[in-house]
C-alpha positions as CSV (number, residue, x, y, z in Angstrom):
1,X,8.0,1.1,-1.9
2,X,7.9,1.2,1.6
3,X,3.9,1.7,2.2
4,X,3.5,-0.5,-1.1
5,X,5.0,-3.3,1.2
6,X,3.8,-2.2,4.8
7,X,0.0,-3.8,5.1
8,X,1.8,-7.6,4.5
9,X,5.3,-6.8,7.0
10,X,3.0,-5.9,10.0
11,X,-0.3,-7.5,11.8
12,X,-1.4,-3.8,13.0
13,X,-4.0,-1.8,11.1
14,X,-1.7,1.0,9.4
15,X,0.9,-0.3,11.5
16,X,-0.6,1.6,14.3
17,X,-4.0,0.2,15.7
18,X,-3.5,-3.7,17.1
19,X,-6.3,-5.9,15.5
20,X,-7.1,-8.7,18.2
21,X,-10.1,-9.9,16.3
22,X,-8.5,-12.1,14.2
23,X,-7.0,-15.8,15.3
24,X,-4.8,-15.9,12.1
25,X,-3.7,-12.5,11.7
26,X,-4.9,-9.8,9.3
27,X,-7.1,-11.3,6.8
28,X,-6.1,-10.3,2.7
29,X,-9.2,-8.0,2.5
30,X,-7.7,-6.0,5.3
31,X,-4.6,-6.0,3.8
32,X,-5.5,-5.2,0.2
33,X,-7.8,-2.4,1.8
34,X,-4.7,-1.2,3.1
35,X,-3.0,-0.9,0.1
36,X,-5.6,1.4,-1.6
37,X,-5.9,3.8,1.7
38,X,-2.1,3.8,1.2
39,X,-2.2,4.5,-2.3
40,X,-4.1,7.6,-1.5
41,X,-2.1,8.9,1.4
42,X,1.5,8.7,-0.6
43,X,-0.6,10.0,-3.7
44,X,-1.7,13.3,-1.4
45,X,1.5,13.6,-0.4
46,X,3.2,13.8,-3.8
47,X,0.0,16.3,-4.5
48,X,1.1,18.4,-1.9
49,X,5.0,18.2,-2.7
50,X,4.0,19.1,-6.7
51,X,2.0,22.1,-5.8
52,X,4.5,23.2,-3.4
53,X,7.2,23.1,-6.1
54,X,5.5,24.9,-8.5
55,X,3.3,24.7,-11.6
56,X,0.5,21.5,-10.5
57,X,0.2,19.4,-13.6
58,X,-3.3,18.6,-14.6
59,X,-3.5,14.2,-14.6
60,X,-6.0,12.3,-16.7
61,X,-7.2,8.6,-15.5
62,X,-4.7,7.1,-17.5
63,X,-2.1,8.8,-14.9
64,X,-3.8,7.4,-12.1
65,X,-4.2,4.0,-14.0
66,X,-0.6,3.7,-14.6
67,X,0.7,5.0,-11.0
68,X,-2.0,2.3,-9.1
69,X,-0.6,-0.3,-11.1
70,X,3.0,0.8,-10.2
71,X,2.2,0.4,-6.8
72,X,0.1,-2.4,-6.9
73,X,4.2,-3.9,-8.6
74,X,6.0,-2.4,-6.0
75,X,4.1,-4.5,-3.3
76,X,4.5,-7.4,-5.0
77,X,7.8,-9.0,-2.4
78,X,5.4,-8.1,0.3
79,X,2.5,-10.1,-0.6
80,X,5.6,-13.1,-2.1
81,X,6.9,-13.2,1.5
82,X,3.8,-13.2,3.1
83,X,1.9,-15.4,1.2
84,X,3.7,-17.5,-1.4
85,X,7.3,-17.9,-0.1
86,X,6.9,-21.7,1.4
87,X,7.3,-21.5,5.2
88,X,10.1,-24.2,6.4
89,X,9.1,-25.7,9.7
């Protein structure tokens, strides 16, 4: 949940690099970009935990299908916050 929601709680590139090129902040492409690179980093990293464990279980598309649209839900606050939730001035 927590790199489902990082790209729309920070204004750095992988909360790392500082983006100066934008006026307004990270732009949604960026963000949503984000979000897949993310996808792939947390989904090596349960890769690397499974095969450590034991037996690797082979995964069809509908695994991957089914686990991008779970994260895809779990950053759902993050893009609410940043984007929907009115802003009171």
């Amino acid at each position: 949940m927590l790199a489902a929601n990082l790209p729309f709680f920070n204004e750095r590139l992988f909360a790392l690099i500082p983006l100066g090129g934008f006026a307004l902040g990270k732009p949604l492409p960026v963000r949503l970009l984000e979000l897949i690179i993310f996808y792939f980093i947390v989904g090596g990293i349960a890769f690397a935990l499974e095969s450590n464990a034991g037996n690797r279980f082979e995964q069809g598309w509908e695994f991957y299908a089914v686990t991008g649209c779970l994260f895809i839900v779990l950053s759902f606050p993050g893009f609410v916050i940043r984007y929907l939730k009115k802003k009171h001035v």
